[in-house]
SETOR-371853 format. One record per residue: y, x, z of N, C-alpha, C in turn; residue in one letter. Coordinates in steps of 0.1 Angstrom, whole numbers, plus 5000, padded with zeros to 4 digits. Layout:
# SETOR-371853
YXZYXZYXZa
...
***
This chain:
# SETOR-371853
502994127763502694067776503193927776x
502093847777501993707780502993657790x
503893497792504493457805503593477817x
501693427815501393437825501193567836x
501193707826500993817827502493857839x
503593817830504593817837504793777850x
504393647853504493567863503693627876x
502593687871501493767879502293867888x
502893967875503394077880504494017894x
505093967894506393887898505893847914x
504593777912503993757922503393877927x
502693957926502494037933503394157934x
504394157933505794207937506094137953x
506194007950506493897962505393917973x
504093957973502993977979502994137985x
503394237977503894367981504894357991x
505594337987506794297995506794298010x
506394168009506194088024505594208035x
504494278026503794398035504794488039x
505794508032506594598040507594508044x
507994428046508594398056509794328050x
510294328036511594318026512094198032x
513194168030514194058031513393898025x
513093818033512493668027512893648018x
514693668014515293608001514693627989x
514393747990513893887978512493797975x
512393787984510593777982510393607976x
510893527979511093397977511793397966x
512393487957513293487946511993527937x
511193617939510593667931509293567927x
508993497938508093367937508693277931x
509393217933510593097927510493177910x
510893287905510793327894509593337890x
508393367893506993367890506393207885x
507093137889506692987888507392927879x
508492987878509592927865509592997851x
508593097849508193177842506893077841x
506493077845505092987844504992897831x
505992817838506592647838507192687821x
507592757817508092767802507292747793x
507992647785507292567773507392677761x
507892827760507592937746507393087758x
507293157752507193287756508393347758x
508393437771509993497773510093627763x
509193637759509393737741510393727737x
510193547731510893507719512493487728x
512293437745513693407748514293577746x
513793637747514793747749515193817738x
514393827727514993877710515893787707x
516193697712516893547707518393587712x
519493707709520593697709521793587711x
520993457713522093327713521293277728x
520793337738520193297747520293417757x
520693357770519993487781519593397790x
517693507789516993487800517193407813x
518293487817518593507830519593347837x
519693267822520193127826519393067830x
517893057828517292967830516792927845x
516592827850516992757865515592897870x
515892947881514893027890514593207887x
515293217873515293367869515993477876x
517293457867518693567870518593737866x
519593717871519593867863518293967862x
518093977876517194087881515994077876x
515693957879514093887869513993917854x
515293897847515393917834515394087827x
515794127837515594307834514294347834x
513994277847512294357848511294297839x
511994167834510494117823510694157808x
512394187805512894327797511594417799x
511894527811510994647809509394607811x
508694467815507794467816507694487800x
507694367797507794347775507994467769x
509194547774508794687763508094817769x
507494827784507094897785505494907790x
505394737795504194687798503694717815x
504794767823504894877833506194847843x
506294797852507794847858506794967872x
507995057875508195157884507895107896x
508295007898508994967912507494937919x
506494837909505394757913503894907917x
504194997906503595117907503695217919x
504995187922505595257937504795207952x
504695087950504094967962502894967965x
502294977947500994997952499895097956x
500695177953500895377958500695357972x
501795257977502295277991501795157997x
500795097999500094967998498194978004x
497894978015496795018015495894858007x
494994917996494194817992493694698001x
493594698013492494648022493094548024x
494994538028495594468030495494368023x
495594378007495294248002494394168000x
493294228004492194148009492094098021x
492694138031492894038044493493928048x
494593998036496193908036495193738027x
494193728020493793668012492493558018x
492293568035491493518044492493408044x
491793298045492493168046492393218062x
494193078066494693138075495493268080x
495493348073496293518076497093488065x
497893568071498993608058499793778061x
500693798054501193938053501493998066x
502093948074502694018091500794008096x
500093928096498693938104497794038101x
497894008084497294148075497694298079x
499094268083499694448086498994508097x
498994368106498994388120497394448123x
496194348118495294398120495194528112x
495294568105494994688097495594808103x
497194758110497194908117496694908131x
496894838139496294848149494694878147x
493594808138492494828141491894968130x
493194998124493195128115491995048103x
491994908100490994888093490994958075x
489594968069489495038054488994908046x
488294818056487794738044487494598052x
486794508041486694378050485394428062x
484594448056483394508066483794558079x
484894638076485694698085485794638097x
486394488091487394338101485894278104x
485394268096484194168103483494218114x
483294368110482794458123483894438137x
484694438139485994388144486094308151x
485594178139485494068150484394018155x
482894088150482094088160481694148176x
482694218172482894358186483594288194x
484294178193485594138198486594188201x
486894288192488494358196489394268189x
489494188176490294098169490894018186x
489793978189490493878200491293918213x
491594078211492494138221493494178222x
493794158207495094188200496294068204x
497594088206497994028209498693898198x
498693808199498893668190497493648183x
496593638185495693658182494293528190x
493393598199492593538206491093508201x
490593468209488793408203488993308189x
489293188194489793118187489993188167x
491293288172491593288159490493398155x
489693468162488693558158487793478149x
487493378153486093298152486693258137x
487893208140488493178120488393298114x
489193378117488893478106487593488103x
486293498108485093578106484193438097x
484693308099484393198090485393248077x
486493278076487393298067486993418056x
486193508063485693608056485093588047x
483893478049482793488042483493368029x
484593288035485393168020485893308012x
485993368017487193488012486493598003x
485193618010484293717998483593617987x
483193477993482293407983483193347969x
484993277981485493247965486193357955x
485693487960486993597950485393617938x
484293557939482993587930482993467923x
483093477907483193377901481793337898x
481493197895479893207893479493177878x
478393187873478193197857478093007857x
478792977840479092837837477592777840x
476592827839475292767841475492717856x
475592747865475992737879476792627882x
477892607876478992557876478692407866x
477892417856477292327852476592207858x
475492277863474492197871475292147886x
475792227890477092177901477692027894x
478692037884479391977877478291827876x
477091877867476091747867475891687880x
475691717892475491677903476991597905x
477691657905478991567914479091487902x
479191507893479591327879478291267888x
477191277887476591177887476591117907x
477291167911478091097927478891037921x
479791047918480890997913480690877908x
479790877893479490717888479090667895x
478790657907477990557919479190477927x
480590527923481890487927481990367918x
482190257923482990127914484190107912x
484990207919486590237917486590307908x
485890407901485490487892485090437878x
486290437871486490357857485990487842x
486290587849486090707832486490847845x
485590957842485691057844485791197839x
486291307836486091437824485891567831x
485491647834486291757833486591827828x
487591947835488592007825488592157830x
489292207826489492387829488292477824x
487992537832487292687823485592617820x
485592537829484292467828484092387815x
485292297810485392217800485292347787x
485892437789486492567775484892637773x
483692617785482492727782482792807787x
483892867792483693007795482893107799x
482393197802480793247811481093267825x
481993267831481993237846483593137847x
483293097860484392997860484592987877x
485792987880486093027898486592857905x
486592737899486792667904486192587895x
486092387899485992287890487092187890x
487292127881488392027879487991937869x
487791807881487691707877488491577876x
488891497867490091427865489191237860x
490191207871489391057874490090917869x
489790817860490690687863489890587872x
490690517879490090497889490690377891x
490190207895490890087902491690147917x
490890177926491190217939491390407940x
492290407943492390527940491890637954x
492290557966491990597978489890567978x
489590457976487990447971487590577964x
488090557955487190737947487790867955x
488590897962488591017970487990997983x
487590907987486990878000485090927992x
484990817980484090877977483090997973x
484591127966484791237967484491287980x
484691247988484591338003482891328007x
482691198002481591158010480491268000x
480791337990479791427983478891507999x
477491487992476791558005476591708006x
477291787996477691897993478591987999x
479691887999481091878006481191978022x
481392068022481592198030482592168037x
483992128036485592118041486492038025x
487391988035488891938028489591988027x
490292088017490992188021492292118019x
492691958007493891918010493491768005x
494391678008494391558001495991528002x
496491467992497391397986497291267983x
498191187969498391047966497191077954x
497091197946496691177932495791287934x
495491417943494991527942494091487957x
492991577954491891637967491191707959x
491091807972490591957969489291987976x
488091997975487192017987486492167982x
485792207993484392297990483492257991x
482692257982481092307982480892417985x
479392407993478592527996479492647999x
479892628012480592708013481992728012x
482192768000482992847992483792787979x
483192697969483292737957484692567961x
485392597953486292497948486592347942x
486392267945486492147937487992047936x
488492047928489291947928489391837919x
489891727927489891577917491191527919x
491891507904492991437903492991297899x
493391207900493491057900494491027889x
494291017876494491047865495590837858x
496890817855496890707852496190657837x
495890577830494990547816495590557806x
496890557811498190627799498690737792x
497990817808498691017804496891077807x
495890977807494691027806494491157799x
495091107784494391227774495091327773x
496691327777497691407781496991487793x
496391457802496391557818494791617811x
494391567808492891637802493191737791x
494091727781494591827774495291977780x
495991947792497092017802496192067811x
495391997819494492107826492892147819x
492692077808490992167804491892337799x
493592347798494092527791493492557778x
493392697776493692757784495392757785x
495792827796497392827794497892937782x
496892957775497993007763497592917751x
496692887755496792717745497892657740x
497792627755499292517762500292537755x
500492707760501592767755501892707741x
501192777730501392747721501392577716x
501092487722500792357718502592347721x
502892357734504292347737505192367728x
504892507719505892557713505892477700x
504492417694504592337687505592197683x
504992147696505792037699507292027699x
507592157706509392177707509892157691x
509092227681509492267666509692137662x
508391967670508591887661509591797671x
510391827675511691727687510691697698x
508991727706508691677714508791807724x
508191717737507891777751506591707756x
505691867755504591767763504291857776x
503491787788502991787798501991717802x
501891707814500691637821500491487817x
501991457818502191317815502191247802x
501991307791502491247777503191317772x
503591277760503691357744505391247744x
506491297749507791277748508491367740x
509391247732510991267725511791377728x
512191457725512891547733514691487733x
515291357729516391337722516691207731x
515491127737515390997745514490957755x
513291117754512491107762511890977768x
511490907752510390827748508990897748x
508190807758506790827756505990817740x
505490887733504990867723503590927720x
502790977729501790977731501091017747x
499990997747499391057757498091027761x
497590907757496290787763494790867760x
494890947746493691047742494391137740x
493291237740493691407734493491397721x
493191307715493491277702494991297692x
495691217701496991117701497891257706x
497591347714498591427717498491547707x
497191577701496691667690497991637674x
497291487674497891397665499191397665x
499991417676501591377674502391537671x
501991647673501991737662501791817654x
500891757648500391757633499091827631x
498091777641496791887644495691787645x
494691817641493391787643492591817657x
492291707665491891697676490991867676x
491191947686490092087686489792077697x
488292137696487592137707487492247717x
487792197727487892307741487392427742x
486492447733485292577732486392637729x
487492577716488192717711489392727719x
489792657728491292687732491292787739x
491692897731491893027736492993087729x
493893037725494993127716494293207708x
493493167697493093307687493093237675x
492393177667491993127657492493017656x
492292927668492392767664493292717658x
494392767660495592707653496092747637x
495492867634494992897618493892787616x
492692757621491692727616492392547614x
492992497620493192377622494392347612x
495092417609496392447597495292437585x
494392507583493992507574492892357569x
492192277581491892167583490692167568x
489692157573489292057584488592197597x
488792177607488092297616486692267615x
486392437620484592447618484392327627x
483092287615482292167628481092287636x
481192287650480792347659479592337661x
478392457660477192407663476892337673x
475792237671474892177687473792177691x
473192197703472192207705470892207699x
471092087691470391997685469792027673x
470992157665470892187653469792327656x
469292357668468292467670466992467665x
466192517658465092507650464092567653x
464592737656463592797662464192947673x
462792987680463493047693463093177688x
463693277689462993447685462893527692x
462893507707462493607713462293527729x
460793557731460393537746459193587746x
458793587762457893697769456293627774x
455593637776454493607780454193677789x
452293577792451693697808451593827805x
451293837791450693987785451494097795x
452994067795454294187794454694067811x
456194097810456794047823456693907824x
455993807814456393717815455693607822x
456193417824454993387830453593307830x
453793277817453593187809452393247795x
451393227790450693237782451493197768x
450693287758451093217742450893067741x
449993027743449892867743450792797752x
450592797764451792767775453592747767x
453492867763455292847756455092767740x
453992817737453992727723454292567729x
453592567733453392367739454792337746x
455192437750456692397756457892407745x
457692497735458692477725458692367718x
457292317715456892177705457892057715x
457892087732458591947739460191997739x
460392107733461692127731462192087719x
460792037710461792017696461792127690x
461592227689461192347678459792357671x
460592387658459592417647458992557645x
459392687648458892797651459492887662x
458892957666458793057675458393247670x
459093287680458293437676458093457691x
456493517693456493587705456693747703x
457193787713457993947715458093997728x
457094037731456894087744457494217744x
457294327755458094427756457394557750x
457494637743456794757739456494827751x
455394957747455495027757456395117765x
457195157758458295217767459495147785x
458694997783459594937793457694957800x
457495037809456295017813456494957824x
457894927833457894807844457294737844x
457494617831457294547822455894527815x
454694607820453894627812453694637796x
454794697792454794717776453694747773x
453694657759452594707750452194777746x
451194897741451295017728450894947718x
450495017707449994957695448594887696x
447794957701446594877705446294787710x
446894747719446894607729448494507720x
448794547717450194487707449194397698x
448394517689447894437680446594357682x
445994347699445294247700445794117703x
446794117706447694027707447893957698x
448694017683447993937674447793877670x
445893957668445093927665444493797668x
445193747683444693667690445793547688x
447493567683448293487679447593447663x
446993477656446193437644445493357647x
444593367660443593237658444693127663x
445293097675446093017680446892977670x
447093017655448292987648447092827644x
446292837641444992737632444992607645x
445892597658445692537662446892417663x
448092517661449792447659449892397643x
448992427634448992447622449792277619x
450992297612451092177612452592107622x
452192197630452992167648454192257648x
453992367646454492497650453992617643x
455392687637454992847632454792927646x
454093047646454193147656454193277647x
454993347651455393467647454693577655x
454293687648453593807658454693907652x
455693887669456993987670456694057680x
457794167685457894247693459394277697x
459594297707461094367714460194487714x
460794597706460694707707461894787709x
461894857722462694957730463095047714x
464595087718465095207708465195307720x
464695427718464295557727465795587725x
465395667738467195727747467295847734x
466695917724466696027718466895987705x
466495817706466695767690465095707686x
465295667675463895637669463495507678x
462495467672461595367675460495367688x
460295267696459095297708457995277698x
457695217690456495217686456795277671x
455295297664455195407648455795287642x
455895327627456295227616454895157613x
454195197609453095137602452595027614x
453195017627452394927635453594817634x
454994877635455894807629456294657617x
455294757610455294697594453994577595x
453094577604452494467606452794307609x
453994367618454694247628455294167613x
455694037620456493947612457693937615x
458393987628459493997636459294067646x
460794167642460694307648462494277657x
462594287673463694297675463794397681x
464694467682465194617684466294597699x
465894677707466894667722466794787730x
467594787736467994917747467894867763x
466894967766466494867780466595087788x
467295167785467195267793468195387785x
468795457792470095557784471395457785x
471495347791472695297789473695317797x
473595457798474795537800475495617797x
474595647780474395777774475995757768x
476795877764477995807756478195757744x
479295687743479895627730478995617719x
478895777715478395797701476895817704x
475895817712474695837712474595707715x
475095587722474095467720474595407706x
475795407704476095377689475195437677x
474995547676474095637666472195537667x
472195547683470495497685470495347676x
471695217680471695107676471695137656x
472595247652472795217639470995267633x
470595367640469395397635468495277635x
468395207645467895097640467894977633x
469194977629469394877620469294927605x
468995027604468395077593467195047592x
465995117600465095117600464494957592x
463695017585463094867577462594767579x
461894777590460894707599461794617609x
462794647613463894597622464394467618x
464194367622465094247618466394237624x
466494237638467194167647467994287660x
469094267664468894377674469394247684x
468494317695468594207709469694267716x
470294147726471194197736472094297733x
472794297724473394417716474494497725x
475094467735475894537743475194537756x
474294517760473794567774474194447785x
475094407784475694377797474994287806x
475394257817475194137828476194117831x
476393987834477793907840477693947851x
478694017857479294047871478694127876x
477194187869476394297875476594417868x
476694417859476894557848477794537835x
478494647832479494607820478294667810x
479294617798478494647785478394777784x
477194867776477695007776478695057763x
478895157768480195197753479295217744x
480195127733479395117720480695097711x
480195137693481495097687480794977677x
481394847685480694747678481094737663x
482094757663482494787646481794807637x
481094937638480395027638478794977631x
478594877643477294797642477294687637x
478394597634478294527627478794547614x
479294667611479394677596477994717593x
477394787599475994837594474994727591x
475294627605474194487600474494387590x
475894407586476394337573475294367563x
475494507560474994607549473494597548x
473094607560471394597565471194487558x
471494377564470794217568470294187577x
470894287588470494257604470694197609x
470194087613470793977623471394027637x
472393987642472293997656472093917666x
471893947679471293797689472493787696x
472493707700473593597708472693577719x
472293627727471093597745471893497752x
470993407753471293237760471293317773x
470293357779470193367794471793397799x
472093307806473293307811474193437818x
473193547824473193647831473693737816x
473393757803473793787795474793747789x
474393637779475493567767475993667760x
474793747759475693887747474693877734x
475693817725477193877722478293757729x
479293827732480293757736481193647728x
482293597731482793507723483193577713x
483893667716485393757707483793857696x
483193917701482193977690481393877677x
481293757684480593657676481493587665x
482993577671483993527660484093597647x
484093777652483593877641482893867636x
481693867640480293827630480393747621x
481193587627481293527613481993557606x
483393617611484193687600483793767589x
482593827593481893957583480293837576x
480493747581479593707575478293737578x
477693797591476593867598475793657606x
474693687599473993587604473693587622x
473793497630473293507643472393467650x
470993497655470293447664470493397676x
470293277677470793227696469293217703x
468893317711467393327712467393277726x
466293237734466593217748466193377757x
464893457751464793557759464093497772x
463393377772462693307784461593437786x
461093407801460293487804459293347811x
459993297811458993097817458992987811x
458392897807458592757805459992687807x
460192747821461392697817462792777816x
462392887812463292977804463592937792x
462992847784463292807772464692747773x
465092677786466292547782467092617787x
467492737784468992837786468992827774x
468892757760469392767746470692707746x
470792627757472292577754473492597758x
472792697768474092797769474892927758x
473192917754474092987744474592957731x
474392797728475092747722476392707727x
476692677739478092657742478692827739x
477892947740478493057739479193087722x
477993047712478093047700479492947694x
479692807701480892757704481992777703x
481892847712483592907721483893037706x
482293117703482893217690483093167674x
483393037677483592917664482492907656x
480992917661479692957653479592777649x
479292757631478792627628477292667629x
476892557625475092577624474792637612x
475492687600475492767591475792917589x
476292967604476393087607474893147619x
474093027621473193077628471793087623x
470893177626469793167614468893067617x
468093057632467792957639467992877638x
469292757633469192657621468692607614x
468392697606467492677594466092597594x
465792547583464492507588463192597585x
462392547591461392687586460992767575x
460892677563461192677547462292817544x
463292777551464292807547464892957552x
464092957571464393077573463493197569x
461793137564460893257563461593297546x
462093217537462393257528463693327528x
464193347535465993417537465393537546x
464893507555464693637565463093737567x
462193677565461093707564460793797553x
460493907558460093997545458593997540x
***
């Protein structure tokens, strides 16, 4: 268990608490200790194996703190937090979580109005009973029931595509500022992540009060939820989060390092630094002996001071990076740019919206050299899947169209062919063995268990005809989890095979994930970064899933789409 894991627990101890009514001290000790747990430059791991140290000295712990992050560390569990939430109706902490309310309001409405859920309160305060309750009133009814909707919209994180084009929109307000000298952002948005719950943007600026005035004046801009000397915080649309810090040109590269995280990055960067006599923070890369400035101005310079090769945000995630960067030079990370060809999208034929020609002429203005069309087999018959006979006039009919890109563009005559809930193939082999590119996907049973969607995937990556398996865990971001599968399982198989697997740009996917894709290169499993467009302009989600391929340390030598056409029909084309 991580400090931050720690700090969590600590805090929602402090949050329990309050609900029942415990002593301020208690509760303000346990916050005060969640934040100084935070704030530690190594892991309270290492403080506590460390015999020449106790915990419990350090400014905001004490004893009590240092027991329970004892039994958190070896048991992963305390009793006490288990007890609370036993005795804790769920609801509360979602009420308690309405801007404006807090623990005594949360108790209050919940027993008095016997509430189970927010719906519950909203129903509540449309009725107007909220406002009859005593301390209470219209007034504060009318906030809560605005407070609801901040409260259900910000607890929903939204996918990095979302967050992107957001992101694009406010830089380009921003350069329209003449106080506005260099802008970055940082946090989960800067790392790729696939959803991200706030943005953080970090500003140098002549006028400092100019660029937050000009911040405000964003025509997006929903509410102020704070301003400061160096910090403002606003919403957009609603709900979603923005904050801009006012950055000096000195600790620039320092506060962009400190807030793009992740915080076990940090962590580790911290612990680095300590080993070489420094301290770093927001502010700069300091002495630990004189607390001399000696770096900060780039993230270069703070990488640089100990003993690292500048890494890119995609990886800061505590896993690899700091092996890969010891070992120097780090992967150079694929880009966009390095994309060659697209292997799976849809046409009018099937769900899609767009004609073969239509997406041909759109991939040529994307800069690709070949394509495969892969419409849906017959088994997705939502979708108007294909059978074999209308498959292969399709074709037939991609043959003549090929005599027209000749020159321009490869076209491939593929298929997304369904793997049946029972196993086997939606379509025969011999109609199989025609195609030029065959991808294999699970579009129904994905609920079947463990070993039956695992078994259906391995059968297919046997199968001869199979190139590629699409969307290999199922999932949707925030709509559906992946189904049980033993990816192990399947990518040892596609090692052995020579099955590629896909990496799905569409943002609502991005499967394979970061942490499965790091694998893949590990095992040396080639990757497809396909878009899966169903439009014209479904094509330009490729670079999402290149920031996805990214984050899983993918160079352009681990992706097969790289390649040039030469190069991939001779490596992959059978």
């Amino acid at each position: 268990m991580d400090n931050a894991e720690i700090a969590d627990v600590f805090d929602e101890l402090a949050e329990l608490l309050e609900f029942h009514g415990e002593n301020p001290f208690r509760i303000r000790a346990y916050r005060n200790g969640a934040r100084a747990i935070r704030e530690l430059d190594e892991p309270v791991e290492s403080i506590l194996e460390d015999s020449s140290r106790d915990l419990a000295d350090f400014p905001g712990i004490g004893k009590t703190l240092r027991d329970k992050a004892h039994a958190l560390i070896s048991t992963g569990e305390l009793p006490q937090l288990k007890k609370l939430r036993r005795e804790t109706p769920e609801v509360l902490m979602a009420i308690s979580r309405i801007p404006g309310l807090g623990a005594k309001k949360a108790v209050q409405l919940q027993e008095e109005l016997e509430l189970q859920s927010l719906n519950d309160l909203r129903q509540a305060c449309e009725d107007g009973r909220v406002s009859k309750l005593k301390g209470f009133g219209a007034k504060t009814q009318e906030a809560i029931l605005e407070g609801l909707s901040i409260a259900e919209a910000a607890a929903a994180r939204i996918y990095w595509a979302e967050g992107d084009l957001l992101a694009q929109t406010i830089g380009e307000h921003m350069k329209k500022c003449k106080a506005v000298k260099k802008l970055e952002w940082a946090g989960s948005y800067r790392r790729g992540r696939e959803t991200i719950g706030d943005l953080d943007l970090l500003v140098l600026a002549s006028d400092r009060q100019a660029a937050m005035d000009h911040f405000v004046a964003f025509p997006e801009r929903t509410q102020t939820i704070a301003r400061g000397d160096t910090k403002i915080s606003i919403r957009v649309r609603k709900a979603f989060q923005v904050d801009l810090r006012i950055v000096e040109a000195d600790q620039f590269g320092a506060a962009l390092q400190y807030f793009t995280g992740s915080q076990a990055h940090n962590i580790h960067v911290r612990r680095l630094a300590k080993e070489c006599g420094l301290k770093i923070n927001e502010y700069g890369v300091f002495r630990m002996d004189d607390d001399q400035c000696v770096a900060g101005k780039t993230e270069q310079d703070v990488y640089k001071s100990i003993g690292l090769p500048w890494i890119p945000p995609e990886l800061r995630e505590d896993r690899l990076e700091f092996e890969w960067a010891e070992q120097d030079p780090l992967p150079k990370l694929i880009e966009p740019s390095q994309i060659r060809g697209d292997l799976h999208m849809h046409t009018s034929e099937t769900d899609g919206e767009a004609t073969i020609r239509e997406m041909a002429d759109a991939a040529i203005d994307r800069g690709l050299s070949y394509i495969a069309i892969t419409d849906h087999s017959q088994r997705v018959s939502m979708a108007m899947g294909l059978d074999p006979e209308r498959l292969r006039q399709q074709w037939s009919l991609i043959d003549e169209i090929r005599k027209e890109y000749e020159g321009r563009l490869e076209i491939l005559k593929g298929i997304e062919c369904d793997i049946l809930e029972k196993g086997g193939m939606d379509l025969p082999d011999d109609c199989l063995a025609e195609a030029d590119w065959v991808l294999a996907s699970i579009h129904y049973g994905q609920k079947q268990s463990r070993d039956q969607i695992t078994d259906r995937i391995l059968g297919a990556i046997v199968n001869e005809h199979v190139d590629c398996i699409a969307h290999p865990t199922g999932r949707l971001i925030n709509r559906r989890p992946a189904y049980e599968l033993d990816m192990e399982a399947v990518m040892q198989a596609a090692k052995e095979q020579g099955t590629l697997l896909e990496l799905n740009a569409n943002p609502a996917r991005l499967d394979l994930n970061d942490v499965h894709l790091a694998a893949a290169k590990r095992l040396g499993i080639p990757i497809a970064i396909n878009s899966d467009a169903h439009s014209i302009d479904g094509l330009d989600v490729m670079r999402y899933g290149v920031m996805q391929a990214r984050r899983g340390g993918l160079a352009r030598e681990n992706v097969a789409n790289c390649l040039t056409w030469n190069q991939f029909k001779k490596r992959f084309l059978k």
